[in-house]
C-alpha positions, 0 to 999 in steps of 0.5 A: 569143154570146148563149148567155153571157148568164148568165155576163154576169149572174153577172159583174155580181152579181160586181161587188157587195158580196152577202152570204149569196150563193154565185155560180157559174160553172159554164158548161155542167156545172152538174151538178158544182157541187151538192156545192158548193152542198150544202157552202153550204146555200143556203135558195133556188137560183136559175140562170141561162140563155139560152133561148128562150121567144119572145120579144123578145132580152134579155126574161127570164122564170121558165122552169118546170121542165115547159117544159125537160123534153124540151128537144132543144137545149142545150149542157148536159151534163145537161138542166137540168129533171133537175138542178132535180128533183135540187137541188128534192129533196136541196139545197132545194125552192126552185129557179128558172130564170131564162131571158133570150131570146137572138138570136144562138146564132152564135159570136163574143164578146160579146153583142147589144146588146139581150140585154146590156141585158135582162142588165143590167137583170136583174142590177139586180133581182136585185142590188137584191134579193139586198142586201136 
């Protein structure tokens, strides 16, 4: 369910007229889509995931690289503190990662109310400043 919740985003951002923006689907193998993101020569990369921080469902947060290392759970293939090392130092050195705190990690379709709105208000601030 909630684990989606960067999808949802990216599906928002989707809806929009962005210029200069390479948006990827790349579900829980990130790690396959970096010759893609070579081929864009993008001057920032920024991911988003669910994660859990502690706090409320749908707040979000930079999540800095030294907080995912050693993470125990993921759905990941490759823990995403590797994959922001190798982005950083052969694509570019501007890397983030965006977490927004889930409630449900259940299976089931579609996300929690509160997470969907934590998931539309980032896509509003990330909307507004990537049209700039």
């Amino acid at each position: 369910m909630d684990d989606a919740v960067g999808l949802y985003v990216l599906d928002l951002l989707g809806e929009l007229a962005l210029r200069d923006t390479l948006l990827l689907r790349t579900e829980t193998v990130p790690e396959s889509y970096t010759g893609t993101i070579r081929a864009f020569e993008p001057t920032h990369v920024l991911m988003l995931d669910a994660a859990n921080f502690g706090g409320e469902p749908g707040d979000a947060r930079i999540i800095p690289t030294n907080a995912i290392a050693g993470s125990s759970m993921s759905t990941h293939s490759l823990p995403l503190n590797i994959l922001v090392d190798y982005l950083s130092q052969t694509i570019c050195g501007k890397v983030a990662l965006i977490g927004i705190q889930g409630w449900s990690n259940g299976y089931g379709e579609g996300l929690t109310p509160k997470v969907e709105e934590g998931a539309k208000e980032v896509a509003q601030i990330l909307g507004d400043a990537l049209s700039k």
